[in-house]
Residue, then its C-alpha position, 0 to 999 in steps of 0.5 A: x500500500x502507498x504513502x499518501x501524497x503530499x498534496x494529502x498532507x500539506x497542513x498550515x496551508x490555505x484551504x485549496x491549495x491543492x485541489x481535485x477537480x472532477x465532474x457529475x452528471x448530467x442534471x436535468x433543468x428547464x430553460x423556458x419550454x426547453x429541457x436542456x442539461x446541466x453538469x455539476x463541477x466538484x473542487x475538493x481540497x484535497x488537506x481539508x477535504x472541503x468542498x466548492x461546487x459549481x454548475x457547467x452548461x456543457x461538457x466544452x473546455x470553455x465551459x470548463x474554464x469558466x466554471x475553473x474561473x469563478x472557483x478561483x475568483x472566489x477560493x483563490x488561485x491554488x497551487x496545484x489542480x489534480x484530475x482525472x485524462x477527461x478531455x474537457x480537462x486536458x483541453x482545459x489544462x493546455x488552453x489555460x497553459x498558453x493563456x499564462x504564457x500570455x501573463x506578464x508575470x513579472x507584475x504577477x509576482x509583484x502581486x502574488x507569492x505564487x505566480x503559478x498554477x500546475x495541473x496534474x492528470x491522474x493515469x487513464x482507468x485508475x479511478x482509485x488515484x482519485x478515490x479522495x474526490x470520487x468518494x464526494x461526487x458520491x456523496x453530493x450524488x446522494x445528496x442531490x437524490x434526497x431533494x424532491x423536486x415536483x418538476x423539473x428545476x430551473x439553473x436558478x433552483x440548480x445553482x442554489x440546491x448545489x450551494x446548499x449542498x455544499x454547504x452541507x457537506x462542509x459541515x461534516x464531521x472529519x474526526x469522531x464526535x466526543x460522546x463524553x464532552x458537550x464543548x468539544x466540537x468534532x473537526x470540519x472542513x468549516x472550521x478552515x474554511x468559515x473558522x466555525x462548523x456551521x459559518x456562525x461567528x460569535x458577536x463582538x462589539x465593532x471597534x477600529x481602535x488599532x490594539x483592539x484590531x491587532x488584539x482580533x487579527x491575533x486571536x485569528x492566527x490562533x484558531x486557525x492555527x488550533x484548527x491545524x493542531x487537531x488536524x494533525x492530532x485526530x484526523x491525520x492519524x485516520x489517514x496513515x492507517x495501512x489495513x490491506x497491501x502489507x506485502x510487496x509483490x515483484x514490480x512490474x518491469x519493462x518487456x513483461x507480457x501483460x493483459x489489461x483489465x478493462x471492465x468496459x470491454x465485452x466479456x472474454x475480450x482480454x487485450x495483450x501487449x508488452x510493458x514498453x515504460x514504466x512509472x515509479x513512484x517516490x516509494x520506488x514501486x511501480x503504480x503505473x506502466x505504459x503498454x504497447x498492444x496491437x491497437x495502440x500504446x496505452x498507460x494503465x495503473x499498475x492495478x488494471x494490468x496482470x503479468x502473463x508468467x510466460x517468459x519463465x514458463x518458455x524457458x522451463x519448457x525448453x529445458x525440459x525438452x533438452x532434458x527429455x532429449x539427452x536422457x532418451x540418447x544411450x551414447x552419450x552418458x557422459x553428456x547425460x551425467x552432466x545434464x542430469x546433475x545441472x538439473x538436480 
């Protein structure tokens, strides 16, 4: 089993530093008298594990930009997005690539710590490479399901169920709620986000006197960093759990014969092909591999791929057959002893 990434990892950050973008649907909306489709967009961060959802009109890379457009003008710009090879994010990410190219970054830098955006793709039919925003589509998909709704919603009824929503899914317990203490509330993402569970902040009496401002900014930075202490002290030790893949196994290598595991294929359709290129993690095990087939060269993560034991299975039965061969020849008993006792 693999560490965590450190994207996973990066406490005293600011919520959305490194985030998962992904998308669900398609919901259906009315527009006037027509039946039109809506998509939602899930950015997840991927420390604090909030949430930010917004509504994309179609599955185009403009709309894709646009809606990546409003989550930053409204989160900030994150260090790092992580996604999975859909096409709308692979053309989003090389069109925002030549728009920064276009920046003058030297004004950037003047106005930004971090005058850059990297955008990471996960390895094609390795959903478990993005198992941390996945398991929310899933939650907001459960979520939407319990709203009933008589008729068909509107964009405006579908912007404000998705706000709802994630208002909701922010307020989530990260760690477990104390049974034996009524004022020790559990961990959310909230509490990094809105500084409390629910957004309610307690009410203080306005002053602009300079002590009492620089008194309130201080109390700020202590919470938040009270905030990171119990994610580090109750939350992080959730994640570090091993539970199955105690046992390292042979990494795959290049020139092996594989079979990709593709459940979308028909059934007994098991596409071949040899490892041309493989991919190590930082851990030095191999969670993905480049494979050459008859159709075309694909990547797959090291769990879509089984290793066809063939190059042993070859060589064993070629021994034998020397083996069978020599011991079958009475003349040469000097040449069977030799054979007889490298086989032994």
């Amino acid at each position: 089993m693999g560490n965590l990434p450190s994207e996973r990892l990066a406490a005293y950050q600011k919520p959305f530093s490194f985030t998962g973008v992904d998308y669900f649907g398609p919901v259906t909306v009315a527009v006037g008298r027509r039946v039109e489709k809506r998509w939602g967009v899930l950015f997840t961060c991927l420390t604090t594990r909030g949430i930010h959802l917004e509504a994309a009109h179609s599955l185009t890379t403009s709309s894709c930009i646009l809606a990546i457009r409003r989550f930053i003008a409204r989160r900030g710009q994150p260090l790092e997005f992580i996604s999975d090879n859909g096409t709308n994010f692979v053309g989003a990410s090389r069109e925002l690539a030549e728009a920064w190219e276009a920046i003058d970054k030297q004004r950037l830098a003047e106005e930004f710590t971090t005058p850059r955006l990297a955008w990471k793709f996960i390895p094609p039919g390795g959903p478990n490479f993005g198992g941390c925003w996945e398991r929310l589509v899933r939650s907001v998909k459960k979520a939407m399901s319990e709203i009933r709704m008589s008729r068909l919603p509107t964009d405006e009824v579908l912007t404000t169920a998705l706000t709802e929503i994630e208002a909701m899914l922010n307020s989530r317990p990260l760690t477990q709620v104390p049974l034996d203490s009524e004022s020790e509330l559990p961990l959310t993402p909230n509490h990094f986000l809105l500084g409390t569970a629910n957004g309610e902040a307690p009410k203080a009496v306005f002053s602009d006197d300079v002590a009492t401002l620089k008194t309130t900014w201080k109390v700020s930075e202590v919470m938040a960093n009270l905030f990171w202490k119990k994610w580090v002290a109750y939350y992080l030790p959730t994640l570090t759990r091993r539970v199955k893949w105690h046992h390292q196994v042979r990494p795959i290598k290049e020139g092996d014969i594989v079979v990709i595991v593709d459940p979308n294929l028909p059934r007994n359709t098991w596409p071949k092909g040899r490892v041309v290129a493989v991919i190590q993690s930082k851990d030095g095990q191999v969670r993905r591999a480049t494979v050459a087939t008859s159709t075309g060269i694909y990547e797959r993560p090291a769990t879509k791929i089984a290793v066809l034991d063939v190059q042993r299975k070859i060589i064993l039965t070629r021994w034998r057959s020397i083996v069978d061969s020599t011991k079958n020849n009475p003349r040469n008993g000097k040449r069977k002893h030799m054979v007889t006792t490298q086989q032994q």
